[in-house]
C-alpha positions as CSV (number, residue, x, y, z in Angstrom):
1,X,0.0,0.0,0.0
2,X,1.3,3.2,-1.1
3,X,2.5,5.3,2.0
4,X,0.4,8.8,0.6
5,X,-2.3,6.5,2.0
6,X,-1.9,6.0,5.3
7,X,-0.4,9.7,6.8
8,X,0.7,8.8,10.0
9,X,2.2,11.6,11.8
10,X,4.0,10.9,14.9
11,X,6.0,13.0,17.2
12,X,7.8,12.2,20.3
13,X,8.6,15.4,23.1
14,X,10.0,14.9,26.7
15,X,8.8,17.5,29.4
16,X,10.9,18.2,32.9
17,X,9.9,18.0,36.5
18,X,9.4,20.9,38.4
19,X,9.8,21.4,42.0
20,X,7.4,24.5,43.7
21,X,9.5,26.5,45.9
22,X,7.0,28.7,46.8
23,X,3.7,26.2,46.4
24,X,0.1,26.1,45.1
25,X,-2.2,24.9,47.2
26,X,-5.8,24.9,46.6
27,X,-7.6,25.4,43.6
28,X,-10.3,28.6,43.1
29,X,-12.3,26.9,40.0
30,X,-11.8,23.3,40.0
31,X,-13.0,22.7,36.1
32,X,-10.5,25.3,34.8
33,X,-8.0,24.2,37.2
34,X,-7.1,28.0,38.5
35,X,-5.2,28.2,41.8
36,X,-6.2,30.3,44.7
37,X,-2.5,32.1,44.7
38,X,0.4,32.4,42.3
39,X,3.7,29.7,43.0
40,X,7.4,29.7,41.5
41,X,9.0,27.0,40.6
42,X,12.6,25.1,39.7
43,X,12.4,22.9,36.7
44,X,14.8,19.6,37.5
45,X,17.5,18.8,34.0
46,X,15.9,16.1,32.7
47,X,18.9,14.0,32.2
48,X,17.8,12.6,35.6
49,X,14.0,13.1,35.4
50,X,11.9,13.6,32.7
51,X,8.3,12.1,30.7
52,X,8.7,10.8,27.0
53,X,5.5,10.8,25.3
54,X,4.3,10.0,21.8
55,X,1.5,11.2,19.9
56,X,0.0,9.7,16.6
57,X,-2.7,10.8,14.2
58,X,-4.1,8.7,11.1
59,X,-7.0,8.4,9.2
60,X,-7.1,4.7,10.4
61,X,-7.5,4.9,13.9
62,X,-10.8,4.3,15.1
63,X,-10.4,5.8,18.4
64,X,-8.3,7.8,20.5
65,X,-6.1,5.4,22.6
66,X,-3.2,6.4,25.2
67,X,-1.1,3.7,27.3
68,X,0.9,5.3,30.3
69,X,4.4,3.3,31.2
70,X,3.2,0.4,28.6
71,X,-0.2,-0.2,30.3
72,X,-3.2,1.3,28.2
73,X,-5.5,3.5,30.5
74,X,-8.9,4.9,30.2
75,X,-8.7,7.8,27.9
76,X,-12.0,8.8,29.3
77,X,-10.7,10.3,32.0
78,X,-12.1,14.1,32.6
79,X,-8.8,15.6,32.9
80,X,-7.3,14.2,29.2
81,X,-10.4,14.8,28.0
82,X,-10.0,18.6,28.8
83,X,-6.4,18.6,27.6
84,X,-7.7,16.8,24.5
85,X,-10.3,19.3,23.8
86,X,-8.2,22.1,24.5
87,X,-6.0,21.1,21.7
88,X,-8.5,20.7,19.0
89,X,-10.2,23.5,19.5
90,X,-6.9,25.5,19.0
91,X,-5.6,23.8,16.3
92,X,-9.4,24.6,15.0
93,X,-8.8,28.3,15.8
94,X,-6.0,28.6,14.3
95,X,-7.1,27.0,10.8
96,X,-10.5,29.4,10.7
97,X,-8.2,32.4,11.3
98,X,-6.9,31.6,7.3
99,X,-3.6,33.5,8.1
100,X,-1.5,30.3,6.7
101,X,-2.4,27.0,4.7
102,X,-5.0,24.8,6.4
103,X,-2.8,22.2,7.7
104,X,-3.3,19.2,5.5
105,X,-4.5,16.3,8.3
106,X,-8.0,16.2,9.3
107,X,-8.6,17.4,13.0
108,X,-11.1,14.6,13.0
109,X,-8.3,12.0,13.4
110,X,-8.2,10.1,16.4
111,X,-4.8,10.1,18.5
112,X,-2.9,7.2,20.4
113,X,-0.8,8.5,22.8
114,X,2.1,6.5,24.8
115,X,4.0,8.3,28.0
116,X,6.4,6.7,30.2
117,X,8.5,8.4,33.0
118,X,11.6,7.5,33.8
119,X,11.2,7.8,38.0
120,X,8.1,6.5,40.1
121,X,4.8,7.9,39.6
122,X,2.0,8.8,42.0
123,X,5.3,9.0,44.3
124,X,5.0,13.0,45.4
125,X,7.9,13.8,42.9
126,X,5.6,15.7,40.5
127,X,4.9,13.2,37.8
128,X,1.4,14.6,36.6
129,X,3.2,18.0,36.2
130,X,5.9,16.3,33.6
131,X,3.4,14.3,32.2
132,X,0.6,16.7,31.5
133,X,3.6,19.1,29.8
134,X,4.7,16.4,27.6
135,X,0.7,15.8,26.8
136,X,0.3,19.0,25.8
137,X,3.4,19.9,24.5
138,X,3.2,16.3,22.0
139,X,-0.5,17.0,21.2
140,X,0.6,20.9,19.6
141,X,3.2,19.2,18.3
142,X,0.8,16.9,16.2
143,X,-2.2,19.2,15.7
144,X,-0.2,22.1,14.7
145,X,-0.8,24.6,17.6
146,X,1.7,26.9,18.7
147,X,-0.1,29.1,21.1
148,X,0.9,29.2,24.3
149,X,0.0,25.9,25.9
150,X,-0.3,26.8,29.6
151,X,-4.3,26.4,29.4
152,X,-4.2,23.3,27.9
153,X,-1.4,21.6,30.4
154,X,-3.0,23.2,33.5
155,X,-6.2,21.7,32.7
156,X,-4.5,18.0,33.2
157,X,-2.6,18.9,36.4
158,X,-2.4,22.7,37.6
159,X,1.6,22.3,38.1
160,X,2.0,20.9,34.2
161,X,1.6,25.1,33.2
162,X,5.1,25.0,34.8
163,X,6.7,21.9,33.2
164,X,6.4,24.1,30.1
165,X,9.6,26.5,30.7
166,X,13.1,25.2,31.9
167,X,14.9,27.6,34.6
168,X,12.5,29.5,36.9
169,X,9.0,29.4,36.2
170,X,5.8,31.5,37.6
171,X,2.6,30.0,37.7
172,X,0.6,33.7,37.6
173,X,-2.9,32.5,39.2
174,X,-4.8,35.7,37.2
175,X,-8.2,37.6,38.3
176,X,-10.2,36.4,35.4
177,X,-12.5,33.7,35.4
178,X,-12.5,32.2,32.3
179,X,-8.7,31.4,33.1
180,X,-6.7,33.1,30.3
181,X,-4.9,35.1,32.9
182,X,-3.9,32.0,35.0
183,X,-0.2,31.1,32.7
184,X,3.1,30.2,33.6
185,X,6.0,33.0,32.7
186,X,9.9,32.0,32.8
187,X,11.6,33.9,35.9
188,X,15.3,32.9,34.8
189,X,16.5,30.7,32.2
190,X,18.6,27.4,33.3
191,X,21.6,28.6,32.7
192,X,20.7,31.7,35.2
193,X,21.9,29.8,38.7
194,X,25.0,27.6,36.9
195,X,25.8,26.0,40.8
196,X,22.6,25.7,41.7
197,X,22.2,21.6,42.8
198,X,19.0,19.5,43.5
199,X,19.5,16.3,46.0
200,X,16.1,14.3,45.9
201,X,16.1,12.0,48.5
202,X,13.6,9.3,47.8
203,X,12.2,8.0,50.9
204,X,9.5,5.6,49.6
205,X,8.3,4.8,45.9
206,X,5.3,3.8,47.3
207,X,1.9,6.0,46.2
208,X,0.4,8.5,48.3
209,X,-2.8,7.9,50.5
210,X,-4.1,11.0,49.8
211,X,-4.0,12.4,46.0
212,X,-3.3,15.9,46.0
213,X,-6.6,17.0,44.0
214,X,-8.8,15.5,47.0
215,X,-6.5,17.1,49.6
216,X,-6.3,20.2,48.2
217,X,-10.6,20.2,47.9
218,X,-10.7,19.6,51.5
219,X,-8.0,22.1,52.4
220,X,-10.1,24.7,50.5
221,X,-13.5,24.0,52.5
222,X,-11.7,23.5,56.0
223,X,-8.6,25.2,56.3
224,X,-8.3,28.6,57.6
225,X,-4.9,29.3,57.7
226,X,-4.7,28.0,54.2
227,X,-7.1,31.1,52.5
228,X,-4.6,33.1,54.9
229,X,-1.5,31.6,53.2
230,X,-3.0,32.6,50.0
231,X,-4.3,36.4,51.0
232,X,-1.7,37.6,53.2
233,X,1.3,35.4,53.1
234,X,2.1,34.2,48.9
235,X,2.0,37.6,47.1
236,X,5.1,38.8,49.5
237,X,7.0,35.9,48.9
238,X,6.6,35.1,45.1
239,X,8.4,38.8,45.3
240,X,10.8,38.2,47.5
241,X,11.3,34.6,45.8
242,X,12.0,35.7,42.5
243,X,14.3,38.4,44.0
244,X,16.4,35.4,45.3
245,X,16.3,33.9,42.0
246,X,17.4,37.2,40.1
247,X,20.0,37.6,42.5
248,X,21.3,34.3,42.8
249,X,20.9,34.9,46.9
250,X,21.3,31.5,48.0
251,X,20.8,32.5,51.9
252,X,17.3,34.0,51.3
253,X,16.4,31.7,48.6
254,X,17.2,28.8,51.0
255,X,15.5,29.7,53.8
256,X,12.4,30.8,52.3
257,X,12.0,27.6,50.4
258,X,12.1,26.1,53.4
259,X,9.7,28.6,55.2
260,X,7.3,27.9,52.5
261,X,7.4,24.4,52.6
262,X,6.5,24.1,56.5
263,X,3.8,26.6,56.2
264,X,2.2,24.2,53.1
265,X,2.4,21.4,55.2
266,X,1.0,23.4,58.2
267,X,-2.4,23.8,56.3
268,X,-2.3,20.2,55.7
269,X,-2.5,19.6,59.0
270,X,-5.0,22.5,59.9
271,X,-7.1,20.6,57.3
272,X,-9.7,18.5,59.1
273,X,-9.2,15.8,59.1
274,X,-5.6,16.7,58.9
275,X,-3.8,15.4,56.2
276,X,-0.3,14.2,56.5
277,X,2.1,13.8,54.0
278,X,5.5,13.9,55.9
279,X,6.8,10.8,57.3
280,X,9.5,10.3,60.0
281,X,12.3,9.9,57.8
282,X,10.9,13.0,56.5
283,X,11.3,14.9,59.8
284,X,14.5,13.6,60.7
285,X,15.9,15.1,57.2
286,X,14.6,18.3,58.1
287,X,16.4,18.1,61.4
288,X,19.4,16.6,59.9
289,X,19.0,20.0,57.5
290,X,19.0,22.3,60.4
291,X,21.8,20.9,62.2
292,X,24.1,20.9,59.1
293,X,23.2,25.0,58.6
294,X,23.8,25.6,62.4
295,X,27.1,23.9,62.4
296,X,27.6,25.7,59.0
297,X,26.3,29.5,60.4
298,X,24.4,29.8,57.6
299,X,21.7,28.3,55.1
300,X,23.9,25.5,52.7
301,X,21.4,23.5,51.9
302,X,17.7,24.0,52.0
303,X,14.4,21.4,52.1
304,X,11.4,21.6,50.6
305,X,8.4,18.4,50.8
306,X,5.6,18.6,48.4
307,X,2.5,16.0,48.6
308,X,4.8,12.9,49.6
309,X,7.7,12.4,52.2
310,X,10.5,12.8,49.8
311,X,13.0,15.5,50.5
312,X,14.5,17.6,47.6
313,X,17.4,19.4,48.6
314,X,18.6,22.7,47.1
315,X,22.7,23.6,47.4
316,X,25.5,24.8,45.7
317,X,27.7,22.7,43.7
318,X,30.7,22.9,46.3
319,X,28.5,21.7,49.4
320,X,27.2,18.6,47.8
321,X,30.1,16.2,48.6
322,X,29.6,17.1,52.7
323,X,26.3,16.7,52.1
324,X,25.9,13.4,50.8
325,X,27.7,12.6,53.3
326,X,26.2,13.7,56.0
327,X,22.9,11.9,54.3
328,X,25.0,8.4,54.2
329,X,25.8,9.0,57.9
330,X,22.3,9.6,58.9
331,X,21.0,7.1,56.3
332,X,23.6,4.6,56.1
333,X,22.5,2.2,52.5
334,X,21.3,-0.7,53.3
335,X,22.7,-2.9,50.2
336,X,22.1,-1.0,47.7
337,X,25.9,1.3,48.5
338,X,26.7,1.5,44.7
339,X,23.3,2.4,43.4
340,X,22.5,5.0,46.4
341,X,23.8,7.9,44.5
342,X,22.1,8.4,41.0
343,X,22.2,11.1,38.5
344,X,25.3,13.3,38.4
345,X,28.6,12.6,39.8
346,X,29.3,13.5,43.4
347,X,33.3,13.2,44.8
348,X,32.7,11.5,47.9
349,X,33.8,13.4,50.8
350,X,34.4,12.7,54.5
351,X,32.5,13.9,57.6
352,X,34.9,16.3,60.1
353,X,34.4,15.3,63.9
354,X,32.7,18.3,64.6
355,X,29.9,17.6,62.2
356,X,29.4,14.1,62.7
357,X,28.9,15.7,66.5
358,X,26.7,18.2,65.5
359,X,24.4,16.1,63.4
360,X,24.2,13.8,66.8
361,X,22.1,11.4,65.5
362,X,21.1,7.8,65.9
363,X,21.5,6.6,62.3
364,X,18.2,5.2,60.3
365,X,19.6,2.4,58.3
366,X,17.6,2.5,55.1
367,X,15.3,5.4,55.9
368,X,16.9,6.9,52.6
369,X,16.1,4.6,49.4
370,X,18.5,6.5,47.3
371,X,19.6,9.9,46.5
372,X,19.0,11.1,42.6
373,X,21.1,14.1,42.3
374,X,20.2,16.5,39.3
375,X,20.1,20.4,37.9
376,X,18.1,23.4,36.7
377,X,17.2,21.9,33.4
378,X,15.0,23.2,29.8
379,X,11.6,23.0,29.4
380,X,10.0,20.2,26.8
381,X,11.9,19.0,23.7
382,X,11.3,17.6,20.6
383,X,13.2,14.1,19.8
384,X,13.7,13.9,16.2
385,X,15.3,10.5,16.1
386,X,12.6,7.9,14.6
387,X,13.8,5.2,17.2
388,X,12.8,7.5,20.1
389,X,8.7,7.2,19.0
390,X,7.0,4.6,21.6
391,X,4.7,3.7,18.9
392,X,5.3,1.4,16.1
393,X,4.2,2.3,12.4
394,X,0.7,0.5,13.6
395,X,0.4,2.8,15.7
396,X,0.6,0.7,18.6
397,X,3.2,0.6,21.1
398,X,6.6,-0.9,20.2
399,X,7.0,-4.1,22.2
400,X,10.0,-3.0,25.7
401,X,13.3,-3.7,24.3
């Protein structure tokens, strides 16, 4: 059969993680997906963490069809759905506006999609956010959009808007109420903050009990000091935050990262029933983050949590070797010594007395899983190497290697 026949057009992107350093909580309108306060965030290199994801449109398919890390899912679901629409309505927009060629496939074609992340998902390190990017970023890809895509990712997952930009990203929450104010704007490119580290200490793999949609509902409806966070306490800090940023002020950027990170978790527990996401390996890190600064007289590495017990750890380059090390002491690996460390090099580094007598601990064998130490990274890319695609000429996805 002559290939004219069968356009299939297929395009494989990857999309970043990104970690909220000052955090969005709490959703104003939950169809649209608008926050109830703006939130700034680091997007991780994604080297170390990232979402592949391949879309496909034909004249053949019969339906549209999406299988997430090799399992096929329910592409039903309200919030693809949304993303979906989003999409074809803009590619639509774009071809009534007559200021270029139609484009020449049908927007009637169905779509398979294929996604796959290369780090647990459901785990609290911000999978939905790379995924939803890399949705939405694919789909224009495919359809032919190149508006800005922050509507149509924030309609899967409110922090996807900020998956979309590499360095430093805003998440503006906007006063309208259609949404079309609510986008993500880049702060600082990656190359901005060249020492900047990230340490993500993965404490468990395992999913979350509570999904951060539902706990973010009941927050809303219960919590008090959560509307206050919102009204009095974010629009000083996303100023002061991306003053840090500009500046490259480690100190203040350190310490308000970790400010903002108890006071998140703080609403979570003035949310009734409280909802807890931190775990006691959790706290310990935080203490064993406060007693490193102390010894050090000053902020060297900072914490933040979001919806799950894993750490991730801001620093500079030249205090990652002491603090690894520090993590080891507290933490010592189980068995897994050679595959603790993942992601960039770090030169090991010994503990001075003093330190290992500060941190006076009583060490949790295990309690860290491993550490996966990464970057500032870009935002989504475009893989134009055929092998990349997850689907097969079919259409379907290409059996694991």
């Amino acid at each position: 059969m002559a290939s004219e026949e069968k356009p299939l057009v297929v395009v494989t992107c990857t999309a970043p993680v990104n970690i909220a350093v000052i955090k969005y909580w709490g959703k104003r309108d939950e169809d649209l997906v608008l926050p109830i306060n703006s939130s700034l965030s680091v997007t991780l290199h994604q080297d170390q963490l990232k979402t592949t994801t391949t879309a496909a449109i034909s004249k053949d398919f019969t339906e549209d069809r999406i299988w997430l890390n090799g399992r096929e899912e329910d592409v039903g679901q309200p919030r693809l759905q949304a993303c979906l629409r989003e999409i074809r309505r803009l590619a639509r927009k774009r071809r009534s506006t007559g200021d270029e060629d139609p484009p020449p496939l049908s927007l009637s074609y169905k779509v398979h999609i294929a996604s796959v992340n290369n780090f647990p998902t459901a785990a609290g390190l911000a999978s939905s956010a790379a995924g939803y990017a890399c949705l939405a970023y694919a789909l224009a890809r495919v359809y032919g959009v190149d508006s800005d895509l922050s509507e149509v990712a924030r309609r899967g997952s409110g922090s996807a808007c900020r998956s979309l930009y590499g360095g430093f990203v805003e998440w503006q929450m906007g006063e309208r109420a259609d949404g079309k104010d609510s986008v993500a704007r880049q702060v600082a490119p990656e190359s901005h903050w060249p020492e900047l580290r990230v340490l993500i200490l993965v404490v468990s793999a395992e999913r979350k009990l509570m999904g951060s949609t539902a706990g973010m509902q009941t927050s809303v409806e219960t919590s008090p000091l959560l509307r206050f966070r919102a009204e009095a306490v974010v629009p000083g800090r996303m100023v002061e935050m991306t003053h840090c940023v500009r500046e490259r002020d480690f100190q203040g950027f350190g310490r308000l990262t970790m400010k903002d990170s108890n006071q998140f978790h703080a609403t979570c527990l003035d949310t009734f029933p409280p909802i807890s996401y931190l775990s006691d390996i959790s706290r310990r890190i935080v203490r064993l983050v406060h007693c490193f600064n102390a010894h050090h007289g000053q902020t060297k590495v900072a914490y933040t949590f979001d919806a799950g017990p894993n750490a991730v750890v801001f620093t500079l380059d030249d205090t990652v070797p002491e603090f690894v090390a520090a993590v080891r002491h507290c933490f010592p690996p189980e068995s897994n010594g050679d595959k603790f460390l993942k992601g960039l090099p770090v030169r090991p580094a010994s503990l001075s007395d003093e330190l290992r007598a500060a941190l006076d601990v009583d060490p949790t064998p295990g309690g860290v899983k491993h550490i996966i130490a990464t970057q500032v990274g870009p935002g989504p890319q475009t893989l134009d190497d055929p092998h990349a695609h997850l689907l097969g000429p079919d259409g379907l996805p290409k059996p694991a290697a």
